[in-house]
LUMMARVO-284286 format. One record per residue: x, y, z of N, C-alpha, C, O in turn; residue in one letter. Coordinates in pm, whole numbers, plus 50000, padded with zeros to 5 digits. Each point is the difference from the previous one (the first is absolute). Layout:
% residues N
XYZXYZXYZXYZA
...
***
This chain:
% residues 127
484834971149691500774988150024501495003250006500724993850079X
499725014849848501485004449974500365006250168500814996650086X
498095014649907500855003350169499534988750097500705000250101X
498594992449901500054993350147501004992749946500855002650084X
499854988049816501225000349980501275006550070500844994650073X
499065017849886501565004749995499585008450142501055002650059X
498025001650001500015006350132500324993650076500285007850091X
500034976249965499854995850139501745002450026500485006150095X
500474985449762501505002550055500095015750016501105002050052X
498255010149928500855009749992499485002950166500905005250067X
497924992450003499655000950111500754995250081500515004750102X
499554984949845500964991650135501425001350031500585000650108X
499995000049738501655007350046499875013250042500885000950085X
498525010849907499915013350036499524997850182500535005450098X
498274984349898500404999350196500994994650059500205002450119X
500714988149800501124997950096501125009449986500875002650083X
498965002049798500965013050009499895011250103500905006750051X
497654993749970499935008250143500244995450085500685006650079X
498954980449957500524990250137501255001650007500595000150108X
499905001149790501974996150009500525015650008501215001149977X
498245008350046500515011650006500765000850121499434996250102X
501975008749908501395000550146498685009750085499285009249962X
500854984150157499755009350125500595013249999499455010950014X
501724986349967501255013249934499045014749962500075011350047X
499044982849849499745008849872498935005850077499895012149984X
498944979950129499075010050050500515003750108499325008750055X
501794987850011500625012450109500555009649980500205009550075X
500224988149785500675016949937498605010749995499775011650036X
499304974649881498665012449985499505005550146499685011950006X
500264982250082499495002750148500935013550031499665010650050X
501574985249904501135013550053499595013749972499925009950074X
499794987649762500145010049931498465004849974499815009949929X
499084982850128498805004550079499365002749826499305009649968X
501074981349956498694998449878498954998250045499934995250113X
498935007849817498634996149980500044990749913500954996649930X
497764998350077499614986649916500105001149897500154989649936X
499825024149987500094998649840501765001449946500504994049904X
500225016250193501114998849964500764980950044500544991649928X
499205008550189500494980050024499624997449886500885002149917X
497704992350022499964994149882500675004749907500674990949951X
499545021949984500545004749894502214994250009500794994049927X
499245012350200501654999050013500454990650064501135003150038X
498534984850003500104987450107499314986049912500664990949948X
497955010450053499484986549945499675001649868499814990349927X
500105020350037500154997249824501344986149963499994987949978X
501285026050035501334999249915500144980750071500414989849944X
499115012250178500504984950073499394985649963500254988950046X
498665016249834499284990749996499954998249886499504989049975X
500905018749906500255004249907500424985649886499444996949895X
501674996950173500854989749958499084987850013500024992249905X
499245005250191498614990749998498895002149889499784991049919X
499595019650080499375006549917500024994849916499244990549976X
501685014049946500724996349860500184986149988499724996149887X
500604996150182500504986149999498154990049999499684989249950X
499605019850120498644995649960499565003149882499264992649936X
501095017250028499445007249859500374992249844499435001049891X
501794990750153500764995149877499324987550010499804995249888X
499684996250228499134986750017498535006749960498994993249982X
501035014950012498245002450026500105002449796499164994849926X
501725011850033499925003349811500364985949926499744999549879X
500734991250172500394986249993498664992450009499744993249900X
499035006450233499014992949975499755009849909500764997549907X
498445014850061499505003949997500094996349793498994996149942X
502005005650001500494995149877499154987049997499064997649924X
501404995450162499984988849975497754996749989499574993249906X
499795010650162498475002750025499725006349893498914996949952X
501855012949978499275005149872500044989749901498964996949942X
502134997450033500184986249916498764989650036499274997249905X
500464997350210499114991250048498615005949951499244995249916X
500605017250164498535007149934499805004449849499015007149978X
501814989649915499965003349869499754985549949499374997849897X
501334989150205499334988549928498654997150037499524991549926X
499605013250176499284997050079498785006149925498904994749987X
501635021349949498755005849941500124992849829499234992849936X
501985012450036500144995949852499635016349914499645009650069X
500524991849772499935009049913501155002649998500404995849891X
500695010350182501185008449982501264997450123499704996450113X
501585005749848501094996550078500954988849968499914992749901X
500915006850181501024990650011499564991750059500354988749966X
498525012850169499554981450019498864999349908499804987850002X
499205017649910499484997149938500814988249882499654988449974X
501415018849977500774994249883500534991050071500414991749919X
499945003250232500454984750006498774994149992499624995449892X
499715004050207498954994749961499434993449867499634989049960X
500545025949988499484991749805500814992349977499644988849966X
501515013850043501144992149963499954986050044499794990549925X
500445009050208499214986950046499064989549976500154987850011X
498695019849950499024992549916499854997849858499224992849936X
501715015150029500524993249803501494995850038500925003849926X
499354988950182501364989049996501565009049961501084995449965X
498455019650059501235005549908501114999750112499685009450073X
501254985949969500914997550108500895008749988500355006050102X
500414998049742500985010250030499415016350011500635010350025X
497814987549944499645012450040499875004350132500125011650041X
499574975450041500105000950154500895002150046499895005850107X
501124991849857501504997950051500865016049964500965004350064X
498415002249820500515013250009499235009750059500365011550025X
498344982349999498945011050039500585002550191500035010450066X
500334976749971500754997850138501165009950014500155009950071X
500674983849833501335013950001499255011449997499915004150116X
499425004149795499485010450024499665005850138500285011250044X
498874976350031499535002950107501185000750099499935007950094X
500844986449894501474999150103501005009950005500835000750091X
499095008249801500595009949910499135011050055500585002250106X
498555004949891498975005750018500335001850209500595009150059X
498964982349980500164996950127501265003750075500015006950102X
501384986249819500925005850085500195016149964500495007650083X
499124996749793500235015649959499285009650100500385010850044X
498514982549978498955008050122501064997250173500075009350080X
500324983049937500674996250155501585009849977500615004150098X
499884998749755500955005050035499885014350007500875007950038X
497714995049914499735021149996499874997050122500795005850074X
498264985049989499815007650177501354997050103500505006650091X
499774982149857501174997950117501545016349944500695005350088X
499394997549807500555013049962499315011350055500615007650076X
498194994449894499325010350114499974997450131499875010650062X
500184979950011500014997850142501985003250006500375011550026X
500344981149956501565010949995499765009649999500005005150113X
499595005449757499945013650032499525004150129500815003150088X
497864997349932498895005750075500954993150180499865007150099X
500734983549910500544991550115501225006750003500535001450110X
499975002849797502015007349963500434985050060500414998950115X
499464991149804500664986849993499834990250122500364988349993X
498955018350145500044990550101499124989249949499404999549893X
500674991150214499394983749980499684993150063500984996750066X
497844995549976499244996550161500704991250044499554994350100X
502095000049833500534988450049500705004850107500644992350072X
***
């Protein structure tokens, strides 16, 4: 359940990142008479790179977010287990910190990848 979650955004920004690749970038490769593995490696990797990533940070975002849902869904253990309980013994400020946790948790995960997508990108940005 987690990856059909978090796979569809990283699919879909990574094909328009190829769609959006400059004409530029495969007439250099045409010039300079790459093969298909070097184009991919030195052309549509690095170019797509900034999409990638920008899917990757939506896709760890559901994907957080589905482990929470599937922990209330099964129950025994977790953070949606414990809202859940919480929920059903009326405990509100336990919900209410168990939430921060989850909000806390969540942006800490969006800021390692969007920091690894800078690195791995050297700061470019699909805007």
């Amino acid at each position: 359940m987690i990856f059909i979650t978090a796979i569809w955004p990283i699919i879909i920004n990574t094909a328009v990142g190829v769609r959006n690749i400059p004409e530029d970038y495969r007439n250099v490769s045409r010039v300079l008479r790459l093969n298909g593995v070097e184009h991919f490696v030195k052309i549509t990797l690095p170019a797509a790179a900034p999409y990638i990533f920008s899917g990757l940070r939506i896709g760890v975002g559901l994907s957080w977010l589905a482990i929470v849902a599937a922990e209330m869904l099964i129950g025994g253990v977790g953070i949606g287990f414990f809202i859940w309980d919480a929920w059903n013994a009326s405990m509100i400020s336990d919900i209410v910190l168990a939430l921060i946790y989850v909000g806390i948790v969540g942006f800490i995960l969006d800021r390692i990848v969007a920091a690894l997508g800078k690195w791995v990108t050297r700061g470019t940005t699909t805007a």
